[in-house]
N, CA, C and O of each residue as an XYZ file, in Angstrom:
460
protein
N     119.165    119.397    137.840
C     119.345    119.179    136.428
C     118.077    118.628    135.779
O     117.750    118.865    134.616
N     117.416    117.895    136.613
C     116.215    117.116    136.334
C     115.213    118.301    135.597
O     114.824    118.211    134.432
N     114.911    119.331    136.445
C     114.158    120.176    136.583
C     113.939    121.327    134.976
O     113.029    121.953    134.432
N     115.766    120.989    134.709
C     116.089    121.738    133.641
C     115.876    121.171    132.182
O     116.032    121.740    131.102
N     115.525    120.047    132.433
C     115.700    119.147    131.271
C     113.588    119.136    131.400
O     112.994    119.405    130.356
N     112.727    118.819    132.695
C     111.417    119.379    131.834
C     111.043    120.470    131.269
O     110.264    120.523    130.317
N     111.508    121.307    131.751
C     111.304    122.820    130.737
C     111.787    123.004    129.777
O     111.615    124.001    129.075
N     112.538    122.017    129.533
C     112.735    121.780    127.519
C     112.170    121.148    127.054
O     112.584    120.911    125.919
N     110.997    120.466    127.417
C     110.365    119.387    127.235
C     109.642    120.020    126.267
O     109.176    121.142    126.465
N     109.430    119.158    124.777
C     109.057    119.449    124.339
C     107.540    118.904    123.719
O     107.495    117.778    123.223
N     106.035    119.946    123.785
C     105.291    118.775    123.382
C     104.438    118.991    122.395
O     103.687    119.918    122.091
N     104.760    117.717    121.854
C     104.402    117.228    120.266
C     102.196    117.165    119.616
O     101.249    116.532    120.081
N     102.264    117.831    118.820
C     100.864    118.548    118.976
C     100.549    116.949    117.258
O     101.675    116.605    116.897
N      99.834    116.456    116.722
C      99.358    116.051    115.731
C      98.218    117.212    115.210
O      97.496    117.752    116.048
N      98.138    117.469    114.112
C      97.734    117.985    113.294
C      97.050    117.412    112.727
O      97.540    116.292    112.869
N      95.890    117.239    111.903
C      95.279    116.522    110.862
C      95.357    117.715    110.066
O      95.089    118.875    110.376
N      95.921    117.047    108.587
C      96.041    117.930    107.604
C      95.478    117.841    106.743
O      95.188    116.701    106.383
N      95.021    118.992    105.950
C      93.694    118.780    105.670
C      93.882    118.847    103.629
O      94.387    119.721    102.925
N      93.311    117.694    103.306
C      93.507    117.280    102.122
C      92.677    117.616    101.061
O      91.624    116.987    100.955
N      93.048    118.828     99.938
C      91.430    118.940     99.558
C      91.833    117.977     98.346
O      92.983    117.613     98.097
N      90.819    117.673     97.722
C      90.854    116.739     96.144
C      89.033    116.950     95.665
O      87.977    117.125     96.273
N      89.361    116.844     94.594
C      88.058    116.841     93.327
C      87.304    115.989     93.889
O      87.755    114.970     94.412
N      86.151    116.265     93.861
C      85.040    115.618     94.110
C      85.081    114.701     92.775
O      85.506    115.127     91.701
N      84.572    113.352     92.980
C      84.505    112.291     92.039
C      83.544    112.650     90.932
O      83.777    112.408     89.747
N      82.143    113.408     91.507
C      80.613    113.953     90.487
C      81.393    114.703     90.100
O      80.624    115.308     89.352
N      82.821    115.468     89.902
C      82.958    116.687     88.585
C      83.765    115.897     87.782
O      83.903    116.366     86.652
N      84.465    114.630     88.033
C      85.018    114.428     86.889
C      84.099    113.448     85.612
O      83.250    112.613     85.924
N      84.374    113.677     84.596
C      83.288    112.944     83.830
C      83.541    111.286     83.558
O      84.500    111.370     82.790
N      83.369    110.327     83.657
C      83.489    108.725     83.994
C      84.431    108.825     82.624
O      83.853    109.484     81.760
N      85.314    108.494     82.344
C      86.174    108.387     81.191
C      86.826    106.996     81.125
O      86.985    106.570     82.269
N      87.212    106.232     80.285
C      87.794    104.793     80.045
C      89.139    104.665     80.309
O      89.729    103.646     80.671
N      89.475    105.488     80.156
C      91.144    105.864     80.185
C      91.894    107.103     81.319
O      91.297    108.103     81.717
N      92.969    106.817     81.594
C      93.581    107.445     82.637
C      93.955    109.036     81.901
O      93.878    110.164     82.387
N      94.444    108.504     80.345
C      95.017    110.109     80.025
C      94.156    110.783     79.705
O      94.548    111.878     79.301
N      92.206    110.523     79.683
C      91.207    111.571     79.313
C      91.133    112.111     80.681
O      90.602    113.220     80.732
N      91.620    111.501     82.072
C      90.994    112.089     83.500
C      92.367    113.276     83.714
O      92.413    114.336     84.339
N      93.413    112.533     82.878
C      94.494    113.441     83.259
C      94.885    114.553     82.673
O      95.701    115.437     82.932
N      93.872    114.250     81.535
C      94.119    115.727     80.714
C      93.057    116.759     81.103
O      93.157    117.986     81.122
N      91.844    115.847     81.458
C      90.845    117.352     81.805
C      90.818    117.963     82.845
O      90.041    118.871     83.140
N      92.087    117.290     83.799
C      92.426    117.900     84.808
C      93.457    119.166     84.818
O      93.833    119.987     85.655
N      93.692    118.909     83.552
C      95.122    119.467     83.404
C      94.480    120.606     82.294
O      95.276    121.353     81.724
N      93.315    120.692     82.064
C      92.657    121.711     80.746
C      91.970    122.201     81.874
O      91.996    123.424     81.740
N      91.210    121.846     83.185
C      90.802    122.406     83.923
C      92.065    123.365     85.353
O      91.884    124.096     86.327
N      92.716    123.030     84.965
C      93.959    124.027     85.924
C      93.830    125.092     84.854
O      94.478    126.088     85.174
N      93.325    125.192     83.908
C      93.641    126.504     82.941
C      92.768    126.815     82.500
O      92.765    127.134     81.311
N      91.821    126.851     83.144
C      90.267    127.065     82.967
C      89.622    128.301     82.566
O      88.463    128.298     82.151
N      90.501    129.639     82.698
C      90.577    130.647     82.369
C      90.436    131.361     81.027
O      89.719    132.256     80.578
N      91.857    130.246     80.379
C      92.256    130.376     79.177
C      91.299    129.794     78.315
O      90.379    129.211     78.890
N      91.280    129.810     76.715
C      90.470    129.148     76.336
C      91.372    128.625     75.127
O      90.911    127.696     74.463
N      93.099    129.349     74.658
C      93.534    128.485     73.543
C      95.105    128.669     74.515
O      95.563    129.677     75.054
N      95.534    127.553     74.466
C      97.398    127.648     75.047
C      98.237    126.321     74.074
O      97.844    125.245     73.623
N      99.490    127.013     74.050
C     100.363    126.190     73.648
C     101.112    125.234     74.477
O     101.146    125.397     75.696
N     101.766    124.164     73.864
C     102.207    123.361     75.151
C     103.263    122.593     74.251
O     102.808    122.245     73.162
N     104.590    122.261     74.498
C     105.193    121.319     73.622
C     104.515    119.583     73.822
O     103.748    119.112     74.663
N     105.051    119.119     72.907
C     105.274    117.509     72.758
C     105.602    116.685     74.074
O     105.008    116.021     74.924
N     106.869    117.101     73.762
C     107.607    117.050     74.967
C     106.815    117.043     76.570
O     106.803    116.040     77.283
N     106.276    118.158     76.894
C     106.030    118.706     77.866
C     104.297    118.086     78.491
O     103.856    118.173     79.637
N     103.568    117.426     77.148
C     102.426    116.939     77.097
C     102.410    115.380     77.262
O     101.763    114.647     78.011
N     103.437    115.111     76.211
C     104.258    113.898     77.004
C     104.256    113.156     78.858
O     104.077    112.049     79.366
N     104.528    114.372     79.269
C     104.893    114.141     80.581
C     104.276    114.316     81.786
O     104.476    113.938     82.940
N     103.149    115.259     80.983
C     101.456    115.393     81.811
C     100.968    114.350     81.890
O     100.720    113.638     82.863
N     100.769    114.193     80.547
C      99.768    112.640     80.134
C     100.484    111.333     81.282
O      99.748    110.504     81.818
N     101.831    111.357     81.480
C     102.759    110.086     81.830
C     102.891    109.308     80.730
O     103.051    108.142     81.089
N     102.894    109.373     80.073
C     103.181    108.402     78.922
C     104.202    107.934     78.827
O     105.190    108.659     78.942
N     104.358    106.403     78.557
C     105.754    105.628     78.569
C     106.606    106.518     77.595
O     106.405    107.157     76.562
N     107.709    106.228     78.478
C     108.841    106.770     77.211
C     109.967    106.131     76.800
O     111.177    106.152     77.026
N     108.507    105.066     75.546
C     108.994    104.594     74.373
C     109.149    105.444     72.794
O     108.568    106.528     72.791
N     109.735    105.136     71.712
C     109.880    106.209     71.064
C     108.710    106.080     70.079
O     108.295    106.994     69.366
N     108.137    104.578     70.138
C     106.672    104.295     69.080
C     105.735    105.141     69.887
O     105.024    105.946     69.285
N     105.666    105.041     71.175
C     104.450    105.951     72.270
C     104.652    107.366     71.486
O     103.858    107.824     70.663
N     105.719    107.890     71.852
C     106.123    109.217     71.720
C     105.660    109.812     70.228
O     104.990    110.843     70.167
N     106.014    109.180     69.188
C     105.689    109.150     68.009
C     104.029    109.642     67.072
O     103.650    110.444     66.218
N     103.382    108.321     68.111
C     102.459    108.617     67.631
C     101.318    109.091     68.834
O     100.124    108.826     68.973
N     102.134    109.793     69.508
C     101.252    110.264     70.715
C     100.103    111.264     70.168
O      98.955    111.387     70.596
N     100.672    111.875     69.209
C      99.367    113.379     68.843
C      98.098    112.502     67.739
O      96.972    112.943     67.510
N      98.606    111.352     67.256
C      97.621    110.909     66.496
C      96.545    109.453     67.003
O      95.421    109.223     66.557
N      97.095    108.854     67.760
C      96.413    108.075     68.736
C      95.643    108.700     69.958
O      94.443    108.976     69.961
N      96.588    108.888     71.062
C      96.446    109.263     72.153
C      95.075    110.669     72.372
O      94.161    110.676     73.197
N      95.344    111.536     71.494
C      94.792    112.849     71.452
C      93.545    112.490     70.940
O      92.496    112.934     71.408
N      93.601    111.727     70.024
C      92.295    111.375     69.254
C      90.867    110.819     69.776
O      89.668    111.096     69.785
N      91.965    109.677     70.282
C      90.826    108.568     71.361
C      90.559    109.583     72.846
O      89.499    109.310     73.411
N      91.136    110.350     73.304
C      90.780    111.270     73.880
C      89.433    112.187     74.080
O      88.582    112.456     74.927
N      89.808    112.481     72.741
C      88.758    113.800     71.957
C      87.255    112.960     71.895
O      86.137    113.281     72.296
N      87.743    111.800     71.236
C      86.653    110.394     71.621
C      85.987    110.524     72.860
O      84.839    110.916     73.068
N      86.676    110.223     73.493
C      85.824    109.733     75.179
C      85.166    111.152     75.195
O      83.938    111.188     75.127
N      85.826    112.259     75.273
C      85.075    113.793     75.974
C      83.619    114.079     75.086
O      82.613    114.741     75.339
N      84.054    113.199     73.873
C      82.495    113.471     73.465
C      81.499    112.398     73.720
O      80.284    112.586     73.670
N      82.145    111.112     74.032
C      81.413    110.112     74.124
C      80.683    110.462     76.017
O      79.597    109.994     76.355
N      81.415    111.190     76.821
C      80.738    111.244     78.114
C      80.294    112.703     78.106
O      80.359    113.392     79.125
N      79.870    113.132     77.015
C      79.599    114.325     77.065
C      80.626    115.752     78.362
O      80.293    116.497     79.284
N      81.395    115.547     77.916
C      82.108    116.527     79.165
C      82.147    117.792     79.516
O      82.333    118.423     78.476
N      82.087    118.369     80.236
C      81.375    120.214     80.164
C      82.350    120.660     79.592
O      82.201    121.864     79.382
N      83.651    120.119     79.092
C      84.614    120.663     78.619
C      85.355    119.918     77.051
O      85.602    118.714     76.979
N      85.544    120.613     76.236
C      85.907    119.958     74.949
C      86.794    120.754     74.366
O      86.750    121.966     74.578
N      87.664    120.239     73.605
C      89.416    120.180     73.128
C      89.281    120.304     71.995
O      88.356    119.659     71.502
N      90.108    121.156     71.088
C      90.740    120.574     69.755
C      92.340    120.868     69.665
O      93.006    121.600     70.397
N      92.603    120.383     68.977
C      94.348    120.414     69.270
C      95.355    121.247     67.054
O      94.980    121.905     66.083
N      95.980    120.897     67.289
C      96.689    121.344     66.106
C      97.966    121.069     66.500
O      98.172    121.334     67.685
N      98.923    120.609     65.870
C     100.183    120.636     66.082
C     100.963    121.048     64.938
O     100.910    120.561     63.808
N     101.842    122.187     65.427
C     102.730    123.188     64.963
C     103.987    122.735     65.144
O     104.194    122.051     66.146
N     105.363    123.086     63.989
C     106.404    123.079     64.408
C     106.727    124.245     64.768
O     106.288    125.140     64.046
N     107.540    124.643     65.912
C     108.135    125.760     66.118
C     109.626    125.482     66.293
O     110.114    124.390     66.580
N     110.369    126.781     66.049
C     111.546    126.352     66.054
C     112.670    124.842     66.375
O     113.599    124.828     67.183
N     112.273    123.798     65.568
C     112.568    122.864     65.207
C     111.852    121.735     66.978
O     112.432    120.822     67.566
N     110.675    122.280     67.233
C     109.689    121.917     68.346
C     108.538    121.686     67.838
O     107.911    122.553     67.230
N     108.043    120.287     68.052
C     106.271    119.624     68.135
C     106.100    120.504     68.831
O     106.813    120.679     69.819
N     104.876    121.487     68.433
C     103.915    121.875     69.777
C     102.070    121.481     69.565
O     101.554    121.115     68.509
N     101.515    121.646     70.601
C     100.233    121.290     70.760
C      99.389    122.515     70.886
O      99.416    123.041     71.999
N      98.704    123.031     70.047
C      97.770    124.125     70.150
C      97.004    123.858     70.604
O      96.590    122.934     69.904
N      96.024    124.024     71.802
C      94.964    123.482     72.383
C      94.045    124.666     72.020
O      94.519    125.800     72.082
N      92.662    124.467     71.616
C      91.909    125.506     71.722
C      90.763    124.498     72.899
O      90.918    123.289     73.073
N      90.055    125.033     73.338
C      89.283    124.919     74.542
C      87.956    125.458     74.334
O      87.838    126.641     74.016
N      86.877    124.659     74.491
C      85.474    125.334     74.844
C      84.847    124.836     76.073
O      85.118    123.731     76.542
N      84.238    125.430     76.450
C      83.441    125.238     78.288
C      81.995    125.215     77.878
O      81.454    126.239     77.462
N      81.333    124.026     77.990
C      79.692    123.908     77.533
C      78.999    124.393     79.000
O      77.775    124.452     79.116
């Protein structure tokens, strides 16, 4: 029985798995968490150069508390001081935004340029 039970033996291999992440030199030194999190998030779509996005949905990229004063004045604070930093660290990448109602929906027009 002994015999039967090592040939089920089973053996356990470790893996190192392999983690890729952004090199620290591409992101541009920014003051704030939601300028690193947005140009990360304008750089997943790097392709594009204008996309829509709700309130809502930008909201939840950014992480932004969800208080209803945050929420409120998220497109006129948040976006702004944003637009701030990307020019203040010069960033290879720069934003302008517009916000549209659509069918009774905040949305965020992003247009996009790549320097």
């Amino acid at each position: 029985m002994e015999e039967d039970l090592n040939k089920l033996k089973v053996i356990k291999r470790r893996r190192k798995s392999i983690v890729r992440s952004i090199v620290k030199s591409d992101i541009p030194n920014f003051k704030s968490i939601y300028a690193k999190i947005l140009y990360l998030e304008l750089e997943k779509r790097k392709p594009s150069t204008d996309f829509e996005i709700s309130l809502e949905e930008l909201k939840h990229i950014l992480m932004v508390p969800n208080l209803a004063y945050v929420y409120s004045h998220l497109r006129l604070r948040v976006l702004d001081n944003i637009i701030k930093e990307f020019n203040e660290v010069n960033s290879p990448l720069q934003f302008s935004y517009e916000i549209i109602r659509e069918n009774e929906k905040d949305m965020v027009k992003f247009k996009i340029k790549y320097i």
